[in-house]
C-alpha positions in Angstrom: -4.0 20.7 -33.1 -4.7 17.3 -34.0 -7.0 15.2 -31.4 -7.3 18.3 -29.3 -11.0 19.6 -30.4 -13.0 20.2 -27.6 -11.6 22.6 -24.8 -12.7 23.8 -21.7 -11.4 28.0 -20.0 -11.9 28.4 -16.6 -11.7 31.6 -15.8 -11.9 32.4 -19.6 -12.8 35.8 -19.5 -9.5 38.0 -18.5 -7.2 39.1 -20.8 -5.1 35.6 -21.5 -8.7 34.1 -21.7 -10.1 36.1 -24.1 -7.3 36.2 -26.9 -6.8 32.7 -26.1 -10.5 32.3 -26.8 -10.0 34.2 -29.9 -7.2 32.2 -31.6 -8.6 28.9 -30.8 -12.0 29.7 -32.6 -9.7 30.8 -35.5 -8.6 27.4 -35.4 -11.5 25.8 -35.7 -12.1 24.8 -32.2 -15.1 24.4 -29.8 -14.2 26.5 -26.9 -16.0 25.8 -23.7 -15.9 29.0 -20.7 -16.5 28.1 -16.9 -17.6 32.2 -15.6 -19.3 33.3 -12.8 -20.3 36.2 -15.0 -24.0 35.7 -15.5 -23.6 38.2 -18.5 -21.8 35.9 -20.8 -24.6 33.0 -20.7 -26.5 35.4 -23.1 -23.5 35.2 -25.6 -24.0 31.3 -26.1 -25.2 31.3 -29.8 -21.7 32.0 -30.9 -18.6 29.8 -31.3 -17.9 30.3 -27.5 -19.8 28.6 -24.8 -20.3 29.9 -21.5 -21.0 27.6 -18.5 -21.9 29.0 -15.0 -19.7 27.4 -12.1 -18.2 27.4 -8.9 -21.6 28.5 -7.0 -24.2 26.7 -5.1 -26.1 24.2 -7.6 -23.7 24.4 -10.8 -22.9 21.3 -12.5 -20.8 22.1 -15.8 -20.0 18.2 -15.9 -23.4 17.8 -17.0 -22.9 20.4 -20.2 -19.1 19.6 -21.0 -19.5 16.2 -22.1 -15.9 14.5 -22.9 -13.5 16.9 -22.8 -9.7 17.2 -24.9 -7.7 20.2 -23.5 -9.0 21.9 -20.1 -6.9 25.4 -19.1 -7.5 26.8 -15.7 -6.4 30.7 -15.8 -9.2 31.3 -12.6 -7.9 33.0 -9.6 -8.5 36.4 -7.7 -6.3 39.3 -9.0 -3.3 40.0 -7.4 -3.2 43.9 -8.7 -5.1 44.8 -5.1 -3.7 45.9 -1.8 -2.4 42.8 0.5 -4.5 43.2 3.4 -4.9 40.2 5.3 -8.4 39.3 3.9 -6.9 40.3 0.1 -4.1 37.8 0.3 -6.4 35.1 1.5 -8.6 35.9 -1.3 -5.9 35.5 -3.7 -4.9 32.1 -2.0 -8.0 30.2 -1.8 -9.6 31.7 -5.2 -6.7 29.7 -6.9 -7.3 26.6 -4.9 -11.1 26.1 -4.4 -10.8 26.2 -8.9 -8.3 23.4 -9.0 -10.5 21.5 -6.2 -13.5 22.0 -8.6 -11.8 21.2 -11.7 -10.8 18.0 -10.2 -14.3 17.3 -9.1 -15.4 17.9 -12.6 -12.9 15.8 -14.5 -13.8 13.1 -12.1 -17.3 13.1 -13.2 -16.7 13.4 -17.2 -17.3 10.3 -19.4 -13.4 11.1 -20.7 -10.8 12.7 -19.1 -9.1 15.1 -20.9 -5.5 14.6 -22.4 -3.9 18.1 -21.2 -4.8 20.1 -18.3 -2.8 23.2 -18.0 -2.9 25.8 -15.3 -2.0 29.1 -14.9 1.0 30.2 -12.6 3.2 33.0 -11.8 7.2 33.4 -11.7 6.6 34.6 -8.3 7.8 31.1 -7.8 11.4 32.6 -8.0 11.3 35.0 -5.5 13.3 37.9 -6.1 16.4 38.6 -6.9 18.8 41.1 -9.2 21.2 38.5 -9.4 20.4 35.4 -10.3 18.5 33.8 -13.2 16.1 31.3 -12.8 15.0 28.7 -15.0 13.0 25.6 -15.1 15.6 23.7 -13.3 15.2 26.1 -10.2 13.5 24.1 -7.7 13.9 25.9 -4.7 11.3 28.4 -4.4 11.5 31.8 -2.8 10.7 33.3 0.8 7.8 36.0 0.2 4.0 35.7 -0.6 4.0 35.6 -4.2 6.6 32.2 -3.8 4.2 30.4 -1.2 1.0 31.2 -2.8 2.9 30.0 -6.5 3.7 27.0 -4.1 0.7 26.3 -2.7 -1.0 26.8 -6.1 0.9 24.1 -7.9 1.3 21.5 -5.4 -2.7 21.5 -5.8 -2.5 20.7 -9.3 -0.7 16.9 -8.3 -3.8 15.7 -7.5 -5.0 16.4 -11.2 -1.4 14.7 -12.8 -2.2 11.9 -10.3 -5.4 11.0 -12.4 -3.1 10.1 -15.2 -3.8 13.6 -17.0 -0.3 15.1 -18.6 -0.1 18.6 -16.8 1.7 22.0 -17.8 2.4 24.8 -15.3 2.3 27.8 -16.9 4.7 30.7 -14.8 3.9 33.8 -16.2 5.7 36.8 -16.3 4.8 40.5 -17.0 2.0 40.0 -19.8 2.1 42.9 -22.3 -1.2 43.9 -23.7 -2.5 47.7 -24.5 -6.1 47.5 -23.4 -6.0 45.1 -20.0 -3.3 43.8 -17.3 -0.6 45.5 -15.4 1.0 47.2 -18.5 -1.5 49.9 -19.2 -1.4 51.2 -15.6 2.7 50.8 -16.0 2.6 52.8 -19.2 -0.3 55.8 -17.9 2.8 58.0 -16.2 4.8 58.4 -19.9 1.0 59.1 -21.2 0.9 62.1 -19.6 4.5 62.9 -19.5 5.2 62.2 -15.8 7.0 58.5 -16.4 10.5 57.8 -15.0 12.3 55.2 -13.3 10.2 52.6 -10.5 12.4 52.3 -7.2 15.9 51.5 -8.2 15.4 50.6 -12.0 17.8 47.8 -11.4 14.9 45.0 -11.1 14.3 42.9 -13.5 11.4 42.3 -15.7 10.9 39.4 -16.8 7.9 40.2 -19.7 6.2 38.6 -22.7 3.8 39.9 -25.4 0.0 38.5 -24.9 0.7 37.3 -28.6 3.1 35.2 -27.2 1.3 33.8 -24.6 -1.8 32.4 -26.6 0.5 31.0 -28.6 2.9 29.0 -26.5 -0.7 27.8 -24.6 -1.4 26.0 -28.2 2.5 25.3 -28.2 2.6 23.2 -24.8 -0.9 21.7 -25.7 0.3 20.1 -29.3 3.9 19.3 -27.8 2.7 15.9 -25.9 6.4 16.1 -24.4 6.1 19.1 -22.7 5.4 18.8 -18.8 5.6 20.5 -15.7 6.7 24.0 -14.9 7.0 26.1 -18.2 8.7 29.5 -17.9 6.1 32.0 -20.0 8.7 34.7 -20.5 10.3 36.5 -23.4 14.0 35.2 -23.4 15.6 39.0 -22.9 14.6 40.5 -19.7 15.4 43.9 -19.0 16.3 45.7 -15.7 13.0 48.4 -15.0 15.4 51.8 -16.1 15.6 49.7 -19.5 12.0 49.1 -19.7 11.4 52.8 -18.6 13.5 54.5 -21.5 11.6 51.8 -24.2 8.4 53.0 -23.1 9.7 56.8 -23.0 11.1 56.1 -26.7 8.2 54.2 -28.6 5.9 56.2 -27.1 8.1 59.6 -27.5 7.4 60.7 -24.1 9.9 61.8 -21.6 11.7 59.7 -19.0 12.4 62.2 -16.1 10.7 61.6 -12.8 11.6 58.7 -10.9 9.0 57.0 -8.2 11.3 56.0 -5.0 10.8 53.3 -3.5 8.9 54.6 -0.2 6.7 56.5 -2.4 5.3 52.6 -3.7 5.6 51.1 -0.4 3.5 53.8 1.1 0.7 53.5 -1.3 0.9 50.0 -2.3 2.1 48.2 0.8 3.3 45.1 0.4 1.8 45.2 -2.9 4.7 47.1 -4.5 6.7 44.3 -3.9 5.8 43.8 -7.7 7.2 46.3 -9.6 10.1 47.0 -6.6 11.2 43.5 -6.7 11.9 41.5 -9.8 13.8 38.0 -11.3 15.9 37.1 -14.6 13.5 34.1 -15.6 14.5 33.1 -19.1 12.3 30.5 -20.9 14.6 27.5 -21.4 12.1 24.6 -21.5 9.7 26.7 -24.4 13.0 27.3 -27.0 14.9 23.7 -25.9 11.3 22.5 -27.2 11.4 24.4 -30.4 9.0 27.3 -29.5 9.6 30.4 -31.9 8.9 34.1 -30.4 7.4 36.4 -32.0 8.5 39.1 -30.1 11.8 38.2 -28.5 12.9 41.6 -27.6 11.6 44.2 -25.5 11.4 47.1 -28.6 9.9 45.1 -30.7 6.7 43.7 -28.4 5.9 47.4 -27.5 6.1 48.8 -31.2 3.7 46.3 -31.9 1.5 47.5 -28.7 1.7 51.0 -29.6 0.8 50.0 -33.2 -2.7 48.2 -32.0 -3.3 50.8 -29.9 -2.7 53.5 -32.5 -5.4 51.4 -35.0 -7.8 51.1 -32.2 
């Protein structure tokens, strides 16, 4: 990674986090985490440092020093109903961090080089016909779009200090152990999986592997700027990603969840596996990013593997 040495997580300790975490100490890295877990400042005698923040009194500028790479992934989880007081959770979680993170930069002896910051392809909105890439500026109509909106617009303040910046637009993250997959994949485990709502939504998906990777990817790659599509490059409409689950896993595809089925338990929640986008990852592979899991099959046979040797 060059110059890149020093490197501050907020929000470190979710799933992107923690295998981020766990690649960049394989690299020979110092890893800083901003948590508000109090049971992670015990862990500090390893290679990972954890640093209290965003409460009364904390000052992490005073532990962080000069800084080369700082990644925000912090913000509220959006896998929880949408009730009025939910959604404005999930709005202001994401932009009291960036406020904080600007405060902090703003007080270090050396800015740091990179900042990168998590974001959704809820940008999009939804659609079954279209396909969205970088390019797309026109965002869409619904909650996820305006929060996404409202999220990165926060972010200018930090590019406005001179810092190169990377937006981050994830898709569906694949993992076996954490995220939304598991609870996707926990119908075919006991042999009640089948279609979600029409199956003719898109998923736009991308192995955790992947993620971690094209994290260390934008960082190194000094040209890479602004919005970054963090998808595999084949999406799949939901039937498809049904019947791959039903076949790696050798579990039967059979009874569908309708649409009013979701809407009734989710609310508007269930606009995320209801709804979906085409988002293909055209500024990663123009920029010479190589997948490691480019297809759908592929990704899950690994899952299922690492789950298997668990």
């Amino acid at each position: 990674m060059g110059v890149y040495v020093k490197i501050v997580i907020a929000g470190g300790t979710g799933l992107i986090g923690e295998t981020l975490s766990s690649l960049l100490v394989e690299r020979g890295h110092e890893v800083f985490i901003l948590t508000r877990d109090k049971k992670k400042y015990s862990l500090n005698s390893g290679p990972v440092h954890y640093i209290s923040w965003l409460h009364d009194g904390a000052k992490p500028e005073e532990r962080l020093g000069s800084v080369d790479v700082m990644i925000n992934l912090a913000g509220s989880t959006i896998n929880t109903r949408w009730s009025s007081k939910g959604k404005e959770k999930i709005v202001t979680s994401r932009l009291s961090a960036v406020d904080e993170l600007h405060r902090i930069i703003n007080k270090l002896p050396r800015k740091p080089k990179v900042f990168v910051n998590a974001s959704a392809i809820g940008f999009y909105g939804t659609s079954e016909k279209e396909e969205y890439t970088e390019r797309t500026e026109q965002p869409g109509n619904d909650f996820l779009a305006d929060t996404v909106v409202k999220w990165e617009t926060s972010v200018k303040k930090i590019e406005k200090e001179g810092i190169r910046t990377v937006l981050c637009r994830f898709g569906l993250v694949l993992d076996d152990q954490q995220g939304a997959f598991p609870l996707m994949l926990l119908p075919y485990r006991f042999f009640i999986g089948g279609t979600i709502g029409s199956g003719n939504q898109w998923v736009s998906w991308i192995h955790v592997q992947d993620v971690v990777r094209a994290i260390l990817f934008v960082i190194e790659n000094e040209l890479v700027k602004g919005p970054v599509n963090f998808t595999a490059p084949s999406p799949v409409p939901m039937k498809k990603f049904g019947r791959a689950i039903s076949y790696i896993w050798e579990r039967p595809h059979w009874l569908p969840v309708p649409s009013f089925v979701l809407k009734v338990i989710l609310g508007e929640m269930s606009l995320l596996l209801l709804k979906g986008q085409y988002v293909f990852p055209e500024k990663l592979l123009k920029s010479g990013f190589v997948f490691h899991y480019p297809e759908l099959e592929m990704a899950l046979k690994a899952i299922a593997n690492h789950s298997n040797s668990v």
